[in-house]
N, CA, C and O atoms as CSV, one atom per row, in Angstrom:
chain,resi,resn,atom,element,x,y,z
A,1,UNK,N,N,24.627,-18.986,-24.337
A,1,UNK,CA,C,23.429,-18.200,-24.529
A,1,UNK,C,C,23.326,-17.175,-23.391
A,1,UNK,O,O,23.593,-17.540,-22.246
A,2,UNK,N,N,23.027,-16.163,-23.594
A,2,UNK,CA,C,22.656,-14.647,-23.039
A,2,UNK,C,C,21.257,-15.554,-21.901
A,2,UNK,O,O,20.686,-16.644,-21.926
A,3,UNK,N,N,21.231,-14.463,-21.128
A,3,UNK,CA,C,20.360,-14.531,-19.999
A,3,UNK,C,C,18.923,-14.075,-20.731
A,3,UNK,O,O,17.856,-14.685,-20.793
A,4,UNK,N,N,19.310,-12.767,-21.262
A,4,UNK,CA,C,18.048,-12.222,-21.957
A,4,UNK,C,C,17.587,-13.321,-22.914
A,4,UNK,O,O,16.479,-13.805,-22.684
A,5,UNK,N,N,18.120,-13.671,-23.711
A,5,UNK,CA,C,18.159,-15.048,-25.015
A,5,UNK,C,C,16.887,-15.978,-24.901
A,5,UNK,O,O,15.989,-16.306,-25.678
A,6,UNK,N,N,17.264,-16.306,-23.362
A,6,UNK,CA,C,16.216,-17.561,-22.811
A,6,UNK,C,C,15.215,-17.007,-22.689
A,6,UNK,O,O,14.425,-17.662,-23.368
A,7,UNK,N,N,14.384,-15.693,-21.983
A,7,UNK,CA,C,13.390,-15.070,-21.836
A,7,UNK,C,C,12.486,-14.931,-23.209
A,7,UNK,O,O,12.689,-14.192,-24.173
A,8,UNK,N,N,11.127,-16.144,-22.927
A,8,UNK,CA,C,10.299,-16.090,-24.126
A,8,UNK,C,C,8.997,-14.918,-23.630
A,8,UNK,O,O,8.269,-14.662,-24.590
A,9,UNK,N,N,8.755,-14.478,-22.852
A,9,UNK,CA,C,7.336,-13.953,-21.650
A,9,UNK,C,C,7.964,-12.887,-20.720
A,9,UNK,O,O,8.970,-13.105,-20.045
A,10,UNK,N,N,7.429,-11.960,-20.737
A,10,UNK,CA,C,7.542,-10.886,-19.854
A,10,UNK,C,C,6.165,-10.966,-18.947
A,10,UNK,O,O,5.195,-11.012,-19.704
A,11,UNK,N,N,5.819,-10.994,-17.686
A,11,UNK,CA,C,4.431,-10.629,-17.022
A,11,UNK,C,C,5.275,-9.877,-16.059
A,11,UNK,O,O,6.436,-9.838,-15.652
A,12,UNK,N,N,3.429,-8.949,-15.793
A,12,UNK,CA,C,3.412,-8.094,-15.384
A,12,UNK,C,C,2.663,-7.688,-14.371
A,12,UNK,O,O,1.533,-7.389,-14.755
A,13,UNK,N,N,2.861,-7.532,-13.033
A,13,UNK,CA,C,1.984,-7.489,-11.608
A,13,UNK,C,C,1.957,-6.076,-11.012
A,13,UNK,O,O,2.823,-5.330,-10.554
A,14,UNK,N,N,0.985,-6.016,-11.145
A,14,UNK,CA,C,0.315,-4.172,-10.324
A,14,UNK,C,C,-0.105,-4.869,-9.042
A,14,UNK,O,O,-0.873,-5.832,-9.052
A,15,UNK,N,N,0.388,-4.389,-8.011
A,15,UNK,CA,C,0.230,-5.293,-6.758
A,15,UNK,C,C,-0.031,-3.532,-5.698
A,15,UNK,O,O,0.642,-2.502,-5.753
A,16,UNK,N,N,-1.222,-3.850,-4.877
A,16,UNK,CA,C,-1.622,-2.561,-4.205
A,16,UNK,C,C,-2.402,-3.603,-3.241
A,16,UNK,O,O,-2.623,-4.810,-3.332
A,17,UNK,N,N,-2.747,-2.540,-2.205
A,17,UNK,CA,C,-4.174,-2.872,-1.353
A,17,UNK,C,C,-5.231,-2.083,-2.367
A,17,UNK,O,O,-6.231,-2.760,-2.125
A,18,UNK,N,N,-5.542,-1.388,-3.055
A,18,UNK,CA,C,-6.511,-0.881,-4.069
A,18,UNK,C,C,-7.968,-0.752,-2.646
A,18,UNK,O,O,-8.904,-1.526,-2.447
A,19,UNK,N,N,-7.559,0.640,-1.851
A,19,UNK,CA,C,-8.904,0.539,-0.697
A,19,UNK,C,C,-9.205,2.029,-1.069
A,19,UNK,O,O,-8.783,2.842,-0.247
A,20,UNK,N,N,-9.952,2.605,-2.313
A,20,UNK,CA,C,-11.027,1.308,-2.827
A,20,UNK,C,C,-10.320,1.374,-4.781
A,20,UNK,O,O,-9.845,2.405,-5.259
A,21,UNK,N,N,-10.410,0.381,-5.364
A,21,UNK,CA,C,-9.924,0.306,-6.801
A,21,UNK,C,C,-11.029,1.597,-7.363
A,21,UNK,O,O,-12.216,1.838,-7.144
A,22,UNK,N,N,-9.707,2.403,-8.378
A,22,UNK,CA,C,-10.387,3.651,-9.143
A,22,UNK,C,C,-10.107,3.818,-10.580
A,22,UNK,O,O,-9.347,3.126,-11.258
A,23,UNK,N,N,-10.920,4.967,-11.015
A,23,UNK,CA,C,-10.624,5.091,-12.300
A,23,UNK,C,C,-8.886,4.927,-12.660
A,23,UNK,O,O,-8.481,4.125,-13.501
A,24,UNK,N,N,-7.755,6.055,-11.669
A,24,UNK,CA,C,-6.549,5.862,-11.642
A,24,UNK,C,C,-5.672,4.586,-11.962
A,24,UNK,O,O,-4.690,4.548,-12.703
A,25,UNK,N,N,-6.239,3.544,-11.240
A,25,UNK,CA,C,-6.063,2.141,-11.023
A,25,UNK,C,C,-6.135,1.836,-12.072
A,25,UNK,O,O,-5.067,1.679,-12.662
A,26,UNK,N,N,-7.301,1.622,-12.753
A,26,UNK,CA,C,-8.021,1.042,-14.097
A,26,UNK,C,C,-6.603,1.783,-15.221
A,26,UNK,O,O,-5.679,1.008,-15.470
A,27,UNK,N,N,-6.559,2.625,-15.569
A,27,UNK,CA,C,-5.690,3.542,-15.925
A,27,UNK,C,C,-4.358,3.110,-16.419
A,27,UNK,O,O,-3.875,3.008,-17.547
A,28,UNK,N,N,-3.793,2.827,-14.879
A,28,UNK,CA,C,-2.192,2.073,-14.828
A,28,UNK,C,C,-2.416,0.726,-15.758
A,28,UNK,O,O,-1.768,0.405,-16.754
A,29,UNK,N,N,-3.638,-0.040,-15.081
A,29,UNK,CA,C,-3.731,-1.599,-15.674
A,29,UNK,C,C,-3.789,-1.746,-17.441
A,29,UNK,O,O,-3.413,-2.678,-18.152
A,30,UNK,N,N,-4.497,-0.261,-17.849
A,30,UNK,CA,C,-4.812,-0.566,-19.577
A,30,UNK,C,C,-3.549,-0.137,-19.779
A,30,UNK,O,O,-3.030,-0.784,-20.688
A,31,UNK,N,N,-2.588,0.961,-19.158
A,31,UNK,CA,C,-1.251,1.279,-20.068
A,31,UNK,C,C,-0.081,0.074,-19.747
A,31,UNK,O,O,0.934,-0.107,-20.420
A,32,UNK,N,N,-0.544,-0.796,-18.389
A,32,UNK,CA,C,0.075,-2.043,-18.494
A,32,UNK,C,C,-0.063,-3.007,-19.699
A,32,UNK,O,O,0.895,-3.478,-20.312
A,33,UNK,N,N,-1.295,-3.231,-19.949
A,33,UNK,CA,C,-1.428,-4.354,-21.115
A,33,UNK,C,C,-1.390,-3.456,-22.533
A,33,UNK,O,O,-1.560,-4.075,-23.583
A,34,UNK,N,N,-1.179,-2.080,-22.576
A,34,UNK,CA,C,-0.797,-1.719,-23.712
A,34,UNK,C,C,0.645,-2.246,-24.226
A,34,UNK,O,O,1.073,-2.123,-25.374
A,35,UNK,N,N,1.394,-2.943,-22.987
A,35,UNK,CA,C,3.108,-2.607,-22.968
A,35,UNK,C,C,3.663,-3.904,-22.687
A,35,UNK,O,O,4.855,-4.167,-22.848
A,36,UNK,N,N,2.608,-4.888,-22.176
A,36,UNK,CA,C,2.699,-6.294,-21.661
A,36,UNK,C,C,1.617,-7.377,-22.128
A,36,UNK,O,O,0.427,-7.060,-22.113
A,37,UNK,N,N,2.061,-8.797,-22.591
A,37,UNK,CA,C,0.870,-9.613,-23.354
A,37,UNK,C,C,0.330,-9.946,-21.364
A,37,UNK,O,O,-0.784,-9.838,-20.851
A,38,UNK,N,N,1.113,-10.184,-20.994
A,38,UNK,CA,C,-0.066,-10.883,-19.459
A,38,UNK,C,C,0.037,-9.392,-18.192
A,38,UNK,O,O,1.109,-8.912,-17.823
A,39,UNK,N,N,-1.032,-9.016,-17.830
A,39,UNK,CA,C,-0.864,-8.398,-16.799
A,39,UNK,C,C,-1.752,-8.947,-15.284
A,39,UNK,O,O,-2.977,-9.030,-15.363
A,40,UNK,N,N,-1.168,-9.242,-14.170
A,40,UNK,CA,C,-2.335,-9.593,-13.291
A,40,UNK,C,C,-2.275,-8.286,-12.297
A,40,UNK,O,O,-1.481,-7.346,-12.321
A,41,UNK,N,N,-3.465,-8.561,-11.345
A,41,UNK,CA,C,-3.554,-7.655,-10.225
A,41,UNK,C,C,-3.383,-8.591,-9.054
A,41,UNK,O,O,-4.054,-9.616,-8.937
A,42,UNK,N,N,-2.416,-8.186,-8.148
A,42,UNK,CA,C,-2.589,-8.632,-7.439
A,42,UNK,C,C,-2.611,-8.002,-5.545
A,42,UNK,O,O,-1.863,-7.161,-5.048
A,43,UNK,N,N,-3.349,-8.511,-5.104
A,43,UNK,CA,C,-4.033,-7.917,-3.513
A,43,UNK,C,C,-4.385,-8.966,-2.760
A,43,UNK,O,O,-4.287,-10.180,-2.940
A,44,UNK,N,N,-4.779,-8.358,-1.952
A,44,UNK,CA,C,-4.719,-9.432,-0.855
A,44,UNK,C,C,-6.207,-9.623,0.163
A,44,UNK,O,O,-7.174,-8.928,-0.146
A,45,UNK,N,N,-6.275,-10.175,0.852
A,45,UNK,CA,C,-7.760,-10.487,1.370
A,45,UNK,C,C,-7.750,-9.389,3.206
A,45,UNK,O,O,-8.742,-9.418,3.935
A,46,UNK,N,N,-6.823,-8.793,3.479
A,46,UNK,CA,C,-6.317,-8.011,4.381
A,46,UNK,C,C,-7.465,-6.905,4.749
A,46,UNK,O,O,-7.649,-5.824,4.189
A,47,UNK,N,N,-8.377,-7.626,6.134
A,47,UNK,CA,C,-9.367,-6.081,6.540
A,47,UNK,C,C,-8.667,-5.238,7.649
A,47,UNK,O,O,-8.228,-6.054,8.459
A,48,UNK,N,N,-8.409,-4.155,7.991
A,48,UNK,CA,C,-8.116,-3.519,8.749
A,48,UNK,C,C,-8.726,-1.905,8.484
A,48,UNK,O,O,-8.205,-0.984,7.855
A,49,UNK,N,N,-9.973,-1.954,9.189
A,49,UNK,CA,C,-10.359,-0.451,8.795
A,49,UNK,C,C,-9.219,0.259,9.607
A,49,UNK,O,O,-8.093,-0.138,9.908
A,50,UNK,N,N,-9.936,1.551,9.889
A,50,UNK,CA,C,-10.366,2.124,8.452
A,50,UNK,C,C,-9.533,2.109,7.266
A,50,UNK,O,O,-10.141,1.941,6.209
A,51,UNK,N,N,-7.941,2.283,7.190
A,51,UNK,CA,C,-7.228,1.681,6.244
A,51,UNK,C,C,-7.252,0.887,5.394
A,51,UNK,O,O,-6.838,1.339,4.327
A,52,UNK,N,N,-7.541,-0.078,5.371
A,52,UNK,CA,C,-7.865,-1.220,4.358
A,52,UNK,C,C,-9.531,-1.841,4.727
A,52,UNK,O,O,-9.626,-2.813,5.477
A,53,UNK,N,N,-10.458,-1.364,4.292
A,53,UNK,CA,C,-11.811,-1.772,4.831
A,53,UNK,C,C,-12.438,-2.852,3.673
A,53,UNK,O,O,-13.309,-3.677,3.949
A,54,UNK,N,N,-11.987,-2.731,2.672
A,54,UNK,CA,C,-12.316,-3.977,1.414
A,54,UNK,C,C,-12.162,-4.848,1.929
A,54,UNK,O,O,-11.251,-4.782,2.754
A,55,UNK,N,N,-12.774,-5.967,1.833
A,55,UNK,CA,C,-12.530,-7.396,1.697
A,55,UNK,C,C,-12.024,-7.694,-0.125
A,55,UNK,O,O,-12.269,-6.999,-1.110
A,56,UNK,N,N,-11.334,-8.863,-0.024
A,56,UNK,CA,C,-10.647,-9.108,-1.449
A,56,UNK,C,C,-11.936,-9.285,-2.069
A,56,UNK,O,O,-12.053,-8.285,-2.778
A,57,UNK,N,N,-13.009,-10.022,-2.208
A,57,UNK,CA,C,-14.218,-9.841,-3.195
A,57,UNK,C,C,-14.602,-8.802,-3.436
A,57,UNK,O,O,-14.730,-8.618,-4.647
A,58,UNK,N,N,-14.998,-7.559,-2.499
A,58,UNK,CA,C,-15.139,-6.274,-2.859
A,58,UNK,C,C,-14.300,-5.711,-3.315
A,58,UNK,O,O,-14.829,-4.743,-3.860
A,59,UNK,N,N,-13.309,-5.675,-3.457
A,59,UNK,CA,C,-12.059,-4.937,-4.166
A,59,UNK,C,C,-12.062,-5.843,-5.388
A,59,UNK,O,O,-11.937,-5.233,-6.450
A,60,UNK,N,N,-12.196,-7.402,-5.489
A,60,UNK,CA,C,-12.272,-7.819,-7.109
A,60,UNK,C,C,-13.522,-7.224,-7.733
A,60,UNK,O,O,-13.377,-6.761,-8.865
A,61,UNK,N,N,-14.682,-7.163,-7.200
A,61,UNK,CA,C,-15.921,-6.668,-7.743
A,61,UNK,C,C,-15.739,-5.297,-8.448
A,61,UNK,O,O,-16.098,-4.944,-9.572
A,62,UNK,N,N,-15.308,-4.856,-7.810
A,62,UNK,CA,C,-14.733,-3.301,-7.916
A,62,UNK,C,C,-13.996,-2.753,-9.302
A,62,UNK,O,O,-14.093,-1.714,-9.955
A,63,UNK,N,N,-13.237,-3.932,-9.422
A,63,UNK,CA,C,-12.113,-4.157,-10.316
A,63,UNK,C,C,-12.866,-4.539,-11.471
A,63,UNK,O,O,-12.566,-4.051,-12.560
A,64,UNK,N,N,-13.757,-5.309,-11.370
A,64,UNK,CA,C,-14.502,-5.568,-12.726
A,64,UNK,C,C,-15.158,-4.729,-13.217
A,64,UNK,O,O,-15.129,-4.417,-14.408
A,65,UNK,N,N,-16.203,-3.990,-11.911
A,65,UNK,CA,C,-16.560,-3.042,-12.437
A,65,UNK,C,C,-16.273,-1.883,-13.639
A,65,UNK,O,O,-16.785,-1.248,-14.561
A,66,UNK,N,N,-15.175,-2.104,-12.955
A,66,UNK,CA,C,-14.101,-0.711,-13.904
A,66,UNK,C,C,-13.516,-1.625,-15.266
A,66,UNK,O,O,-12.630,-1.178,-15.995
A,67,UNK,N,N,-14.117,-2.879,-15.465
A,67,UNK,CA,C,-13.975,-3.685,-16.796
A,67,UNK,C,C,-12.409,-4.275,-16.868
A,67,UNK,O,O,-11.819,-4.441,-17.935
A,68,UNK,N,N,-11.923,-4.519,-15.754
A,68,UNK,CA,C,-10.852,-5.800,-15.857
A,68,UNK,C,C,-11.139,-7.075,-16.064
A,68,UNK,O,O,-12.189,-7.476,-15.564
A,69,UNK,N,N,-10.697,-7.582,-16.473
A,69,UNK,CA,C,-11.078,-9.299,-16.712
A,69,UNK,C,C,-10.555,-10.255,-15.216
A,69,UNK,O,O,-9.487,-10.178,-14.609
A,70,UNK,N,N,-11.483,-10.932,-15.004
A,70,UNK,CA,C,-11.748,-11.419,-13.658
A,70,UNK,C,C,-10.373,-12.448,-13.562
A,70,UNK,O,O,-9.660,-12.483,-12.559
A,71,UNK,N,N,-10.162,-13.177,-14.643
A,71,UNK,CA,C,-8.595,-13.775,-15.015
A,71,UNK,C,C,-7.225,-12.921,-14.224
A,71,UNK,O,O,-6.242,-13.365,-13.631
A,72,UNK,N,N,-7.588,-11.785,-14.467
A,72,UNK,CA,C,-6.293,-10.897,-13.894
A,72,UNK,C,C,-6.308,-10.491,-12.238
A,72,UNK,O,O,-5.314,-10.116,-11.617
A,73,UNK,N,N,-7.096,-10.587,-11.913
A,73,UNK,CA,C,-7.275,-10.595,-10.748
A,73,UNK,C,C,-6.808,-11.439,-9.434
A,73,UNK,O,O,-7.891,-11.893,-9.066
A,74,UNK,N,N,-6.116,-11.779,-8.777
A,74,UNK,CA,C,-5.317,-12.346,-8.338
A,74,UNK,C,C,-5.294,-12.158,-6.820
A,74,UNK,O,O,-4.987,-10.991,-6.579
A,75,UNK,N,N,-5.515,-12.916,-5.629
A,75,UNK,CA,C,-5.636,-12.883,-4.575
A,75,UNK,C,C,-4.320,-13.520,-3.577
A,75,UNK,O,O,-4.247,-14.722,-3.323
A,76,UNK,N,N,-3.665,-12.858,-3.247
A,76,UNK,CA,C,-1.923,-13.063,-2.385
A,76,UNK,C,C,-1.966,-12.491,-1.379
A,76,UNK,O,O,-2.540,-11.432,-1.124
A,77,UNK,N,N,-1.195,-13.327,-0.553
A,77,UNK,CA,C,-1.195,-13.261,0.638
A,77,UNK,C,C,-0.316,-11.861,0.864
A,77,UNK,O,O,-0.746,-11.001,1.632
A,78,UNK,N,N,1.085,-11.667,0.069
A,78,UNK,CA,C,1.926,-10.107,0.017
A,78,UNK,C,C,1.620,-10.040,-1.828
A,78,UNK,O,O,2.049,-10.610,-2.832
A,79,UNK,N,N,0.708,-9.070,-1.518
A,79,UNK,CA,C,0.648,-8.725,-3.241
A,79,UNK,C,C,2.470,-8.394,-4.175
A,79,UNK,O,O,2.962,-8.735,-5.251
A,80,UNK,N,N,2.817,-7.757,-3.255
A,80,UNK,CA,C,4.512,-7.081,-3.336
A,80,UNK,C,C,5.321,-8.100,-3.629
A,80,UNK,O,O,6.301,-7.795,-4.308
A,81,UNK,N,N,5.176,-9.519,-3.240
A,81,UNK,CA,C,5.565,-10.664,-3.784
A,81,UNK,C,C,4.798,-11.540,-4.752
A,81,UNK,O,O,5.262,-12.246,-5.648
A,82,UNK,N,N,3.698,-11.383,-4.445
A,82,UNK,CA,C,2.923,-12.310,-5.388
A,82,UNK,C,C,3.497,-14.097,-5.742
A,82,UNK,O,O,3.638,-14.621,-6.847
A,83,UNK,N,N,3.695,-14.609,-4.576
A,83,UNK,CA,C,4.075,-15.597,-4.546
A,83,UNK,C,C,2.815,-17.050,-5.657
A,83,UNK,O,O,2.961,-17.920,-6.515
A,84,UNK,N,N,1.969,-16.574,-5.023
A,84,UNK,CA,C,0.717,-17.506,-5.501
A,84,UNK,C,C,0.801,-16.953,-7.173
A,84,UNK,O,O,0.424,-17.979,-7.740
A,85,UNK,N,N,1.095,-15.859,-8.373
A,85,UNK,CA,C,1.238,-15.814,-9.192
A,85,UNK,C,C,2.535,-16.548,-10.044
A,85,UNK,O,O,2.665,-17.304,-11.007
A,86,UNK,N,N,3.408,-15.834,-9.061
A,86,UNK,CA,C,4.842,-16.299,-9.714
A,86,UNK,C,C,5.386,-17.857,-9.810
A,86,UNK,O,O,6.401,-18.078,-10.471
A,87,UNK,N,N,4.585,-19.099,-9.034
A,87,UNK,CA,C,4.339,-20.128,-8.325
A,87,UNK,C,C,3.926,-20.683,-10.453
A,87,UNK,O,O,4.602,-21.588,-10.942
A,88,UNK,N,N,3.146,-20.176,-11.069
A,88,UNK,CA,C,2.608,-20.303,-12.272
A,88,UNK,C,C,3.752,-20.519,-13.674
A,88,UNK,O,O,3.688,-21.327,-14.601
A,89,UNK,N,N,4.790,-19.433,-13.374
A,89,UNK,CA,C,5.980,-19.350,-14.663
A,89,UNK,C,C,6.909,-19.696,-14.558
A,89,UNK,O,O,7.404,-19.512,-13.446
A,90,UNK,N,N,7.785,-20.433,-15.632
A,90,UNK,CA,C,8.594,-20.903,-15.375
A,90,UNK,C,C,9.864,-19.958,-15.396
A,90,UNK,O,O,10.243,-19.583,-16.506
A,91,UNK,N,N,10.660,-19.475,-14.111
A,91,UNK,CA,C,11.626,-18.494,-14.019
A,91,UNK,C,C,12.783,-18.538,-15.054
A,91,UNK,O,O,13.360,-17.465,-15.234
A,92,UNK,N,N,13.192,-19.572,-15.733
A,92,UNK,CA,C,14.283,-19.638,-16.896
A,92,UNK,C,C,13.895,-19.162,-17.574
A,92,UNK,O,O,14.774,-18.421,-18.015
A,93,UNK,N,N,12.330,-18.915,-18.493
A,93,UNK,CA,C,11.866,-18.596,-19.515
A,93,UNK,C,C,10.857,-17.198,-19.403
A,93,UNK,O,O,10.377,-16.651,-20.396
A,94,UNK,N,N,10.701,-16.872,-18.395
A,94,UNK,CA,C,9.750,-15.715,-17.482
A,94,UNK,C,C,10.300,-14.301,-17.007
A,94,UNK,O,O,10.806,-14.165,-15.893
A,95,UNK,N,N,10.205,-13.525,-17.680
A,95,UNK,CA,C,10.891,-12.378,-16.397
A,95,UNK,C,C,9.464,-11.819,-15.951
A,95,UNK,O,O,8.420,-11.849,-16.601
A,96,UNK,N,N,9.660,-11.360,-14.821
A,96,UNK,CA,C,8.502,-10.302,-13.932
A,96,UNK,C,C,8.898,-8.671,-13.793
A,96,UNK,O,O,10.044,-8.228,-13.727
A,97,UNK,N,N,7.921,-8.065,-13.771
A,97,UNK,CA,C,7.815,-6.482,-13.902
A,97,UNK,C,C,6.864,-6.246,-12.942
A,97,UNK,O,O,5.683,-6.548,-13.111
A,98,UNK,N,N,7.310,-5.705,-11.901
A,98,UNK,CA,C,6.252,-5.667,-10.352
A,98,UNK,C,C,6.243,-3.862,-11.160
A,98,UNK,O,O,7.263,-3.196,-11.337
A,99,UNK,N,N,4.932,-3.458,-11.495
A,99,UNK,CA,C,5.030,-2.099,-11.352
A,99,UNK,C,C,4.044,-0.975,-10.523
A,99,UNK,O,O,2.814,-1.025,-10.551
A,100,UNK,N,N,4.705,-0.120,-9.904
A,100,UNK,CA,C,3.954,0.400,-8.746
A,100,UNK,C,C,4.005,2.252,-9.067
A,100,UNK,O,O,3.462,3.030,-8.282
């Protein structure tokens, strides 16, 4: 059997600091789940003004605002890895699509 063969699930991780989440953002995430059945977001809890001045609740709040589902939302320590997501699928049957 093919490598591809085994792959039942494609997900899909938009991984940013999002300081501050925007219409743009919102944007990427709907043409993600136009193209993918699971998409998460994932960020991280990282304050460092002025650069990163969100806290991860304000940046999820943010995110809802703009009408993401609170499910997709995802809090990692390196969004760029998303360890705490990928920790969820099983890699034989899973591929991942980090898109940036």
């Amino acid at each position: 059997m093919r490598i591809y063969e085994a792959i039942q699930k494609t997900v899909a991780i938009y991984p940013g600091r999002f300081h501050p989440f925007h219409k743009g953002h919102a944007s990427v995430y709907a043409f993600l789940k136009s193209k993918f059945d699971t998409v998460f977001i994932a960020t991280s809890n990282k304050i460092d003004p002025p650069k990163s001045p969100f806290s991860f609740e304000e940046k999820r709040a943010m995110m809802i605002h703009a009408g993401l589902p609170a499910s997709a939302i995802v809090q990692t320590k390196n969004p760029y890895q998303a360890q705490e997501i990928l920790a969820n699928f099983n890699p034989e049957t899973t591929a991942v699509v980090f898109a940036r």
